[in-house]
TIDO-341561 format. One record per atom (N, C-alpha, C): residue number from 1; residue in three letters; atom name; x, y, z. Coordinates in steps of 0.001 Angstrom, whole numbers, padded with zeros to 6 digits. Example, Ala and Ser with C-alpha at 12.3 -4.5 7.8 and 13.67 -1.06 7.14 Angstrom:
<atoms>
ATOM   nr  rest  atom        x        y        z
ATOM    1   ALA     N   013190  -005690   007800
ATOM    1   ALA    CA   012300  -004500   007800
ATOM    1   ALA     C   013200  -003300   007800
ATOM    2   SER     N   012850  -002250   007080
ATOM    2   SER    CA   013670  -001060   007140
ATOM    2   SER     C   012900   000030   007870
</atoms>
This chain:
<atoms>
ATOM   nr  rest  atom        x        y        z
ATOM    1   UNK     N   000842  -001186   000000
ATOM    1   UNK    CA   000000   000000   000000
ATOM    1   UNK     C   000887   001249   000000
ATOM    2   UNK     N   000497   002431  -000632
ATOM    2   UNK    CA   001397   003341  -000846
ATOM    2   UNK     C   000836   004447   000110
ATOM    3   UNK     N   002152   005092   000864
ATOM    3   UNK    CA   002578   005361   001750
ATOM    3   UNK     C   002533   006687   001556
ATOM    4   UNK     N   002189   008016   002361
ATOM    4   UNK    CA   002370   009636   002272
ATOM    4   UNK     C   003384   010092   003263
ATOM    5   UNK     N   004554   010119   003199
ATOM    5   UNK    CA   005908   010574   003628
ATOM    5   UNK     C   006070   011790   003877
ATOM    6   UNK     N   006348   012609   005197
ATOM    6   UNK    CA   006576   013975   005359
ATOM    6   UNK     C   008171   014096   006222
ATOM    7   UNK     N   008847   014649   005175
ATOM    7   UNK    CA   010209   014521   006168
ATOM    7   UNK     C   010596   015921   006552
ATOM    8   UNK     N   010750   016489   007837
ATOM    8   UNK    CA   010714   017651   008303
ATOM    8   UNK     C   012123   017880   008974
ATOM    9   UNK     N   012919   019352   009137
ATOM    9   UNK    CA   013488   019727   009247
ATOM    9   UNK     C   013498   021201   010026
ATOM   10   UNK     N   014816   022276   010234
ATOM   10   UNK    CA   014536   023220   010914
ATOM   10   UNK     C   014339   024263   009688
ATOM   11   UNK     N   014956   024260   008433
ATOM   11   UNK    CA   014706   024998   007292
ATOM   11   UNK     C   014249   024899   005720
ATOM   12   UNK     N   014059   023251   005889
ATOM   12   UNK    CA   013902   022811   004646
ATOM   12   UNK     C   014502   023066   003960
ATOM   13   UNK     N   015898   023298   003637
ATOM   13   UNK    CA   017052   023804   002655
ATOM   13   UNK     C   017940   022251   002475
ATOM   14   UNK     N   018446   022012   003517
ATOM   14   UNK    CA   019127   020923   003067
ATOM   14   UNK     C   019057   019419   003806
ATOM   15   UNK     N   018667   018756   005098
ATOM   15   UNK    CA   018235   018071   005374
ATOM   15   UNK     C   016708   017290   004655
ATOM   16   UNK     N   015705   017893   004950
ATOM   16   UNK    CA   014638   017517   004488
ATOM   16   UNK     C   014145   017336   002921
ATOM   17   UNK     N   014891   018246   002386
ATOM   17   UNK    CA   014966   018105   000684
ATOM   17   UNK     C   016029   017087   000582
ATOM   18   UNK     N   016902   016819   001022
ATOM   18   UNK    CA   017703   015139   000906
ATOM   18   UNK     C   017258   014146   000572
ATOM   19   UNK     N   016146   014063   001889
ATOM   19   UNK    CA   015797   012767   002229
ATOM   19   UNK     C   014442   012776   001478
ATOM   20   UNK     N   013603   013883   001054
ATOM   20   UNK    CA   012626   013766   000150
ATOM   20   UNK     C   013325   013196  -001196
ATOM   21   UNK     N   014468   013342  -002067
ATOM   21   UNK    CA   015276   013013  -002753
ATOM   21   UNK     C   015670   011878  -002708
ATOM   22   UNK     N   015938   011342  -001866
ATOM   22   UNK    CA   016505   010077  -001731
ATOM   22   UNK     C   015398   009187  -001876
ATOM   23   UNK     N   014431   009265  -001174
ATOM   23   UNK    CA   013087   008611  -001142
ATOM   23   UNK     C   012477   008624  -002145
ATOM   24   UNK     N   012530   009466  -002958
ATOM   24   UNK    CA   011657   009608  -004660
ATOM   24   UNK     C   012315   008322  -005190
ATOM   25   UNK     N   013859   008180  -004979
ATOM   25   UNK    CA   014504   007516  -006042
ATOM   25   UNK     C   014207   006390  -005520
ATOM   26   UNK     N   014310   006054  -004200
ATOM   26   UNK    CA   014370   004556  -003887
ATOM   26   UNK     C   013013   003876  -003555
ATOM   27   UNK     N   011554   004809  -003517
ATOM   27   UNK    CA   010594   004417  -003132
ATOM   27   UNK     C   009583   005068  -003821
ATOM   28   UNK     N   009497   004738  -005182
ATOM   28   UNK    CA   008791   005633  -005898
ATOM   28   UNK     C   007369   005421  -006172
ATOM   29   UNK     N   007140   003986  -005553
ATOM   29   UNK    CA   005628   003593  -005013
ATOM   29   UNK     C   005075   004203  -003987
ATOM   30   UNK     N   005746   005060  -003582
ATOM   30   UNK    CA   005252   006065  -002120
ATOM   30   UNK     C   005271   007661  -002412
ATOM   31   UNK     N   004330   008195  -001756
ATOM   31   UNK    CA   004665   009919  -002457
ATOM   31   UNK     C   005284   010874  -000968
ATOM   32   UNK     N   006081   011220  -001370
ATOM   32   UNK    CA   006816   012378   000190
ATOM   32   UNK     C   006833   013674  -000571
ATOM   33   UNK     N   006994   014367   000008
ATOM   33   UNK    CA   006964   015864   000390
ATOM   33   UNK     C   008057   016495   001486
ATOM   34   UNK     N   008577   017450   001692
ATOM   34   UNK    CA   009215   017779   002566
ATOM   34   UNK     C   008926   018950   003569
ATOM   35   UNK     N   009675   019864   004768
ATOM   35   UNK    CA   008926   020859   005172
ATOM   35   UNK     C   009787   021184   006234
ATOM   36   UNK     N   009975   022670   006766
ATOM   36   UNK    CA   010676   023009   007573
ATOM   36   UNK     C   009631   023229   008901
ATOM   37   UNK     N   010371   023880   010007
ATOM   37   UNK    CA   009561   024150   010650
ATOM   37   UNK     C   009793   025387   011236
ATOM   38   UNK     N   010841   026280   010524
ATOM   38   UNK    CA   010708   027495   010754
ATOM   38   UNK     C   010209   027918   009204
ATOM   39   UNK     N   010202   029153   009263
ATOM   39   UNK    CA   009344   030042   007609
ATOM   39   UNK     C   010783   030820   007128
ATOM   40   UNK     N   012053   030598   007715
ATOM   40   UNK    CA   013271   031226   006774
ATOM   40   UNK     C   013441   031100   005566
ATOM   41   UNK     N   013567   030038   005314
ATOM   41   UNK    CA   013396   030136   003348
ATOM   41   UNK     C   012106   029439   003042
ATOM   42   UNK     N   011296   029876   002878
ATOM   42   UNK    CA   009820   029492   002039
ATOM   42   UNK     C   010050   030033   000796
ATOM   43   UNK     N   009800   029073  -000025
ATOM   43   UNK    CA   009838   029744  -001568
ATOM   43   UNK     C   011126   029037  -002122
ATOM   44   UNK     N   012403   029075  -001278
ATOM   44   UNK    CA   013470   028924  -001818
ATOM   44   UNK     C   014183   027342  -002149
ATOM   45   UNK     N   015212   027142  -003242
ATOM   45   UNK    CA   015548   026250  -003445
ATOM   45   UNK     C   016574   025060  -002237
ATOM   46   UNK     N   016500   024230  -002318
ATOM   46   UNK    CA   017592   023495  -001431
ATOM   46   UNK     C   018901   024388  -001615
ATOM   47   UNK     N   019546   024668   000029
ATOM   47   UNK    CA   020982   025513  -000435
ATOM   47   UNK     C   021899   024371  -001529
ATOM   48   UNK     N   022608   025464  -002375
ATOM   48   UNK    CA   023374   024874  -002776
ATOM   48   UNK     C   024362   023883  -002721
ATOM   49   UNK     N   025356   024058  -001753
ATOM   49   UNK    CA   025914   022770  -001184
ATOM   49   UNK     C   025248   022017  -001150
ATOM   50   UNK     N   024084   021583  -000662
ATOM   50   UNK    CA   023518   020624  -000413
ATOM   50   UNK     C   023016   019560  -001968
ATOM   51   UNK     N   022618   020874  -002858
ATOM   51   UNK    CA   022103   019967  -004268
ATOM   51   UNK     C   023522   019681  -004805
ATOM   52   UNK     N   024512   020427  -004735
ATOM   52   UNK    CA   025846   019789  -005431
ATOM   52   UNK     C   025872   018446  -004540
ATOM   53   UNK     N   026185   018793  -003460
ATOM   53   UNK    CA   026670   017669  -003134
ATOM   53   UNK     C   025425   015872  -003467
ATOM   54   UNK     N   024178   016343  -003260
ATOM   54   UNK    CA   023103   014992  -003975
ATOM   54   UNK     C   023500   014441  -005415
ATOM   55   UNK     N   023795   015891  -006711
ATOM   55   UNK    CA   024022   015961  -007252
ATOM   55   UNK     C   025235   014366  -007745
ATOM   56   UNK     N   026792   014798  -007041
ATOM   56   UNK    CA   027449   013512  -007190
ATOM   56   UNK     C   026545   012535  -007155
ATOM   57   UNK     N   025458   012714  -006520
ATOM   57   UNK    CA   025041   010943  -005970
ATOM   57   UNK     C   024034   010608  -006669
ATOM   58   UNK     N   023602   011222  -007765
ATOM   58   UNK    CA   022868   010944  -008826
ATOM   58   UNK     C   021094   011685  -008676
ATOM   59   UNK     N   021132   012512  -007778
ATOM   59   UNK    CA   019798   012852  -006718
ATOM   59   UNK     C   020315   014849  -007099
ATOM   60   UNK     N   018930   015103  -007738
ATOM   60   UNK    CA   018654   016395  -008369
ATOM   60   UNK     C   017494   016861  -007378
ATOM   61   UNK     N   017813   017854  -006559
ATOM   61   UNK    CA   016720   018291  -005814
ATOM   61   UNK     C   016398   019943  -005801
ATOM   62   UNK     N   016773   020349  -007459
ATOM   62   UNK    CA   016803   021990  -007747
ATOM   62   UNK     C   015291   022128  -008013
ATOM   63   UNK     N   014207   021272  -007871
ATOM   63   UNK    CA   013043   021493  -008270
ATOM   63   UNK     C   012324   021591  -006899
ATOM   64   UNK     N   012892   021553  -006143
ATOM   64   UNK    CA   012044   021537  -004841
ATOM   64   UNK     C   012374   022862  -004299
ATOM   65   UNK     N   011279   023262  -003217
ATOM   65   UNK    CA   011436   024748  -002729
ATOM   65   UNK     C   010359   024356  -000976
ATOM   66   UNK     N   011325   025086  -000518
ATOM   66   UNK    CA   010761   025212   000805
ATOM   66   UNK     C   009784   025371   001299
ATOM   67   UNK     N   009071   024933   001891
ATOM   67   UNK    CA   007713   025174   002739
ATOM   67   UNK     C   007623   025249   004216
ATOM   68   UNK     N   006658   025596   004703
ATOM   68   UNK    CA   006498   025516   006443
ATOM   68   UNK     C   006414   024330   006851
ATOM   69   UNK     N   006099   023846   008082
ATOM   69   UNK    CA   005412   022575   008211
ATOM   69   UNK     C   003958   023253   008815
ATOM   70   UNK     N   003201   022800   008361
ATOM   70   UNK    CA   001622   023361   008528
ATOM   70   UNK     C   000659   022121   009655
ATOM   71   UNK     N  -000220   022663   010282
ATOM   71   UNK    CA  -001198   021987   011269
ATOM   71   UNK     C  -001644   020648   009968
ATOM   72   UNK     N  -001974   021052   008884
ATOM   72   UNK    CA  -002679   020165   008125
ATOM   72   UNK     C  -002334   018913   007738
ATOM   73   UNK     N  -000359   019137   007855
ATOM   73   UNK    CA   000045   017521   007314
ATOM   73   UNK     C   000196   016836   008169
ATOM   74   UNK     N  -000659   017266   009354
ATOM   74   UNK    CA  -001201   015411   009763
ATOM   74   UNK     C  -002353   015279   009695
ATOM   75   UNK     N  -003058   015741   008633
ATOM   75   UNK    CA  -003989   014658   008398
ATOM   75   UNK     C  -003753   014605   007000
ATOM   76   UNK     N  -002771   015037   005929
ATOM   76   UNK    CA  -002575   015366   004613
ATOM   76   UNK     C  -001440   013900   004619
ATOM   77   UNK     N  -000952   013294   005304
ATOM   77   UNK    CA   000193   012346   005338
ATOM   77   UNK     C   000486   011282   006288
ATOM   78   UNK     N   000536   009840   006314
ATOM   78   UNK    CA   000516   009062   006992
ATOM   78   UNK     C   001785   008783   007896
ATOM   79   UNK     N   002840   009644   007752
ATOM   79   UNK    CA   003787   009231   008749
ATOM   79   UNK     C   004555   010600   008517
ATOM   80   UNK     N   005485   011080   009649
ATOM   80   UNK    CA   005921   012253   009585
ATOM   80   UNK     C   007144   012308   009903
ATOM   81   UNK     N   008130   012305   009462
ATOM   81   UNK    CA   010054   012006   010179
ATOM   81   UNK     C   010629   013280   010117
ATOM   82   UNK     N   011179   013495   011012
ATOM   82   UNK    CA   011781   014538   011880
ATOM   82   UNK     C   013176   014331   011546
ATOM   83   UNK     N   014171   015329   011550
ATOM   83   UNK    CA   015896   015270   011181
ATOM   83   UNK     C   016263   015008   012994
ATOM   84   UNK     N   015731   015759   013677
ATOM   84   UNK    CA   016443   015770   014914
ATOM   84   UNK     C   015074   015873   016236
ATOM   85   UNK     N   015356   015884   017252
ATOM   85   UNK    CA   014626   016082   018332
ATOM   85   UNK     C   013556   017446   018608
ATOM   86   UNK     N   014738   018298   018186
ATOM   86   UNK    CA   014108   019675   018123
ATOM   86   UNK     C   013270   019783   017256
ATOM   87   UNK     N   013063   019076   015884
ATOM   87   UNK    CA   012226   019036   014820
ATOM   87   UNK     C   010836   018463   015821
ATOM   88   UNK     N   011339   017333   016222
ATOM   88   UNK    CA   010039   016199   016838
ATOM   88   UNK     C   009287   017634   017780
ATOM   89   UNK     N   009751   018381   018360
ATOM   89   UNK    CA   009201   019069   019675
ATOM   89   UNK     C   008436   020118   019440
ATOM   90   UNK     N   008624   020502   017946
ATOM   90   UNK    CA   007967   021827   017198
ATOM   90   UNK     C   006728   020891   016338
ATOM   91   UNK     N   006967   019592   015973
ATOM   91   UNK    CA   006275   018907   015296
ATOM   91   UNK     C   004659   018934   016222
ATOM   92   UNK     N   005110   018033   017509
ATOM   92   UNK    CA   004458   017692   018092
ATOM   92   UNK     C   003583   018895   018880
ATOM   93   UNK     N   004301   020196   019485
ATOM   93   UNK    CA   003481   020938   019579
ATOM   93   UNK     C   002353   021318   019100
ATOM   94   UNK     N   002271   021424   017487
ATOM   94   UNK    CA   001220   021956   016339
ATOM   94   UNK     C   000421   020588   016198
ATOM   95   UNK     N   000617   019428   016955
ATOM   95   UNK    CA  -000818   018025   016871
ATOM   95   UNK     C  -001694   018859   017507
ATOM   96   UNK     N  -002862   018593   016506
ATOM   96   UNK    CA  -004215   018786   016618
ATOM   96   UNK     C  -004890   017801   017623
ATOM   97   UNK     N  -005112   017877   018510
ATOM   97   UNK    CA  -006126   016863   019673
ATOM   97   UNK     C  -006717   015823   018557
ATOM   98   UNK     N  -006395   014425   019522
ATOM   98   UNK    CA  -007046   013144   018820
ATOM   98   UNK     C  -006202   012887   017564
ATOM   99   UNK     N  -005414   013811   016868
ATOM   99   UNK    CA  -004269   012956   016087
ATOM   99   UNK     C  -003617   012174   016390
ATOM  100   UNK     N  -003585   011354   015301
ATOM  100   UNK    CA  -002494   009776   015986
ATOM  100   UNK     C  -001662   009352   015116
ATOM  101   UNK     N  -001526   010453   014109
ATOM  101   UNK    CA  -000312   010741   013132
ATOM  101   UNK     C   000832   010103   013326
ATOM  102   UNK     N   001550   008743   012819
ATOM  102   UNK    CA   002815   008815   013691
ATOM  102   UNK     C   004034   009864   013215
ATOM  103   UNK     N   005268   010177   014326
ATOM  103   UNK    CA   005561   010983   014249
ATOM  103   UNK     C   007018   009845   014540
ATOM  104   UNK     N   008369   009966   014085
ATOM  104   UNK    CA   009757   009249   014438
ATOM  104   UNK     C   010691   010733   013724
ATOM  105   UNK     N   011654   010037   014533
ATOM  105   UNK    CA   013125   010603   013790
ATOM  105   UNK     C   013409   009354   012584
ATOM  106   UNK     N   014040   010403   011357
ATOM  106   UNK    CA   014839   009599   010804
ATOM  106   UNK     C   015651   008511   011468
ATOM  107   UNK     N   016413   008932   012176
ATOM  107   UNK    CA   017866   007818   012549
ATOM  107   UNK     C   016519   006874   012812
ATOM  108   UNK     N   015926   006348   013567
ATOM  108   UNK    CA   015113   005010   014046
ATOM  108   UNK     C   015326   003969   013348
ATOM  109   UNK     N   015279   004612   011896
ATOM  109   UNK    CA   014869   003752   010636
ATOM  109   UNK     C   016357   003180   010631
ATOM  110   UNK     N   017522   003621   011519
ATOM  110   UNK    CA   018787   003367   010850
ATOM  110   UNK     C   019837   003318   012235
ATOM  111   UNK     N   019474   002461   012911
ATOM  111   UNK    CA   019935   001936   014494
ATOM  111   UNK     C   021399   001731   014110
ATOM  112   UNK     N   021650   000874   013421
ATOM  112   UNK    CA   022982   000182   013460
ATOM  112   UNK     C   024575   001365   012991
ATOM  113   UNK     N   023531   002627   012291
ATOM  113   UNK    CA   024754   003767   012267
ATOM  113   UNK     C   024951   004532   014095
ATOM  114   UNK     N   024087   004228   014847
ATOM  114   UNK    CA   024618   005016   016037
ATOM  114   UNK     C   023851   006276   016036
ATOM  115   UNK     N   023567   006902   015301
ATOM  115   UNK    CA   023141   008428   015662
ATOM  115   UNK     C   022074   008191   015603
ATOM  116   UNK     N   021835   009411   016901
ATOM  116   UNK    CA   019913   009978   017267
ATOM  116   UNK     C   019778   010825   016610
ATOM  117   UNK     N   020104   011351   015756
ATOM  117   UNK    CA   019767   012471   014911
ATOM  117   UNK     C   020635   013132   013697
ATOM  118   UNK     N   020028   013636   012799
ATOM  118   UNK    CA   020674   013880   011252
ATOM  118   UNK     C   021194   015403   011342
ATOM  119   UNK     N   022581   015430   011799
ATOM  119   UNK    CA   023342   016341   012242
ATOM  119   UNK     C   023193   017956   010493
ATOM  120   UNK     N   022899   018782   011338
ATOM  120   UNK    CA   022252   019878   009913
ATOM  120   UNK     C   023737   020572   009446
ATOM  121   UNK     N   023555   019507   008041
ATOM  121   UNK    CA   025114   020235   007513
ATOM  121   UNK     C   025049   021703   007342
ATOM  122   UNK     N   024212   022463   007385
ATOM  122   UNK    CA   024364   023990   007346
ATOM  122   UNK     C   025109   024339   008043
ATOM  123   UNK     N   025250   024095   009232
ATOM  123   UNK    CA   026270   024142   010694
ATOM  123   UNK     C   027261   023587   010460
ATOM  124   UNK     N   027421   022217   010290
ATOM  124   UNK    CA   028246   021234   010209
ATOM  124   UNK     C   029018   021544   008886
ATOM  125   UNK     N   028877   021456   007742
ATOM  125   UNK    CA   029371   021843   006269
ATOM  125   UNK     C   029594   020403   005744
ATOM  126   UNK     N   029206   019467   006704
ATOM  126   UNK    CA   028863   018083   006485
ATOM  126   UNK     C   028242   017221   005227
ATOM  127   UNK     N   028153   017862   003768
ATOM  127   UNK    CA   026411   017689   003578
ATOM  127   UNK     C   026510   016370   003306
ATOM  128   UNK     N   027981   015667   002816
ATOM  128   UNK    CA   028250   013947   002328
ATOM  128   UNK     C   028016   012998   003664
ATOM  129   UNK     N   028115   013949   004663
ATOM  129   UNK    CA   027942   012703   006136
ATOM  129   UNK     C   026555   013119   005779
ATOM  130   UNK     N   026011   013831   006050
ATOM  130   UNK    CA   024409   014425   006445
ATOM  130   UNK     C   024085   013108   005146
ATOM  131   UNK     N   024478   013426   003935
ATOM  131   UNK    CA   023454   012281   003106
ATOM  131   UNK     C   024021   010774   002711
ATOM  132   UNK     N   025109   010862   003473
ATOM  132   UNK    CA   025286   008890   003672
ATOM  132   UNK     C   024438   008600   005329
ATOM  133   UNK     N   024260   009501   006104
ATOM  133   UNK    CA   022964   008975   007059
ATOM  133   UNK     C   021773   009144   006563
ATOM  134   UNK     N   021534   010513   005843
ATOM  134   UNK    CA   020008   009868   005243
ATOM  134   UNK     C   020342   008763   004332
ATOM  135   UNK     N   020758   008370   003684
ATOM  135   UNK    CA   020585   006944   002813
ATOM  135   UNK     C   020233   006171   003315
ATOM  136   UNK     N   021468   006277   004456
ATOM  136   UNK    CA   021192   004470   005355
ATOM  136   UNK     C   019868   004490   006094
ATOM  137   UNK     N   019234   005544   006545
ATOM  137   UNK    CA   017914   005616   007246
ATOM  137   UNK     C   017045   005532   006716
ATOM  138   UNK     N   017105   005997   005137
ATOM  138   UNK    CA   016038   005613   004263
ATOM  138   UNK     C   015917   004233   003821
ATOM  139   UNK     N   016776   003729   003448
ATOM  139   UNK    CA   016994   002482   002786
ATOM  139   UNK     C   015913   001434   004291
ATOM  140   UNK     N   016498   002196   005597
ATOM  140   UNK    CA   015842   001281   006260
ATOM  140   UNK     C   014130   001391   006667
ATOM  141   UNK     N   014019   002993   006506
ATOM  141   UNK    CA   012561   003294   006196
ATOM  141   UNK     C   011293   002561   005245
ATOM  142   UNK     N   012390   002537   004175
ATOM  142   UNK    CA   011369   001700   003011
ATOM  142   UNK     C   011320   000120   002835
ATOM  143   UNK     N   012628  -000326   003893
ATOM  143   UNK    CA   012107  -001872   004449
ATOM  143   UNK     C   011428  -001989   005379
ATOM  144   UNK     N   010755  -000774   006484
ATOM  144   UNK    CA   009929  -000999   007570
ATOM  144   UNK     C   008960  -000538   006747
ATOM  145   UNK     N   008549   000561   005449
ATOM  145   UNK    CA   007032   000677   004787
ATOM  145   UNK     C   006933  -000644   004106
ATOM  146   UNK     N   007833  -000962   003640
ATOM  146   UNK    CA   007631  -002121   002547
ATOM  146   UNK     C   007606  -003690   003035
ATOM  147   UNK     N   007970  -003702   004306
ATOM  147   UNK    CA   007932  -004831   005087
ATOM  147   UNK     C   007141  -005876   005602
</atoms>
C-alpha cells in the first residue's frame, strides 16, 4: 500500500529536501513531500551545497522549494520524520487533539549507524555525512514501509 511521507526539518534547505530526494529515487511507489519548521526560506531552493553535493550521488533536488510545516500535514500524510529532536518538539506541539499521526526521527529507521539524529550540515558543512545517514535511514525506512 502506498505510503504519504513527510520529512521535516529546521529549514527545509538541506536536510529535508535530501531525504525527500533520496526517497523519490528509492521508493517511488510512495509519495513524500518535505517541510521546515521554521518560515526562513519558504519559496526557496535546497541551499546549494547541499544539491551539489546529492548531485554527485545521482539525486537532483533543484526542483524543490521550501515550505512551512503546517497543522494540516497530519492529516494530509501518513507518517511524519523529523531530522532531529528539536524538529520532533515543534512537530508535536502543532498536533491537533485526537491525532495519531505517527511521528519518528529519521535515525530510528537506521539503528545500526549510532546516531539519534541527522546532524544539519548547514552548521556542520557536512552535507556527504548528512546524506550517507540519510541513505542508510532511508533504505531502512522503506524496508519498515515495505515490510
Amino acid at each position: 500500500m502506498s505510503q504519504r511521507i513527510l520529512f521535516v526539518c529546521l529549514g527545509n534547505i538541506c536536510r529535508s529536501p535530501a531525504a525527500e530526494g533520496v526517497f523519490r529515487v528509492r521508493a517511488p511507489h510512495h509519495s513524500c513531500d518535505s517541510a521546515g519548521t521554521s518560515d526562513w526560506h519558504v519559496g526557496d531552493p535546497p541551499y546549494a551545497p547541499m544539491q551539489h553535493a546529492a548531485r554527485n550521488r545521482g539525486l537532483e533536488l533543484r526542483d524543490l522549494r521550501a515550505r512551512q510545516f503546517a497543522v494540516s500535514d497530519f492529516d494530509r500524510f501518513d507518517l511524519i520524520i523529523g531530522m532531529d529532536s528539536e524538529n520532533l518538539a515543534k512537530i508535536e506541539a502543532l498536533r491537533p487533539t485526537g491525532n495519531h499521526t505517527p511521528v519518528h526521527l529519521l535515525t530510528e529507521f537506521a539503528p545500526n549507524t549510532g546516531a539519534d539524529h541527522v546532524p544539519d550540515p548547514y552548521y556542520t558543512r557536512d552535507f556527504d555525512g548528512a546524506l550517507d545517514l540519510i541513505e542508510a535511514a532511508v533504505d531502512g525506512l522503506v524496508a519498515y514501509l515495505d515490510g
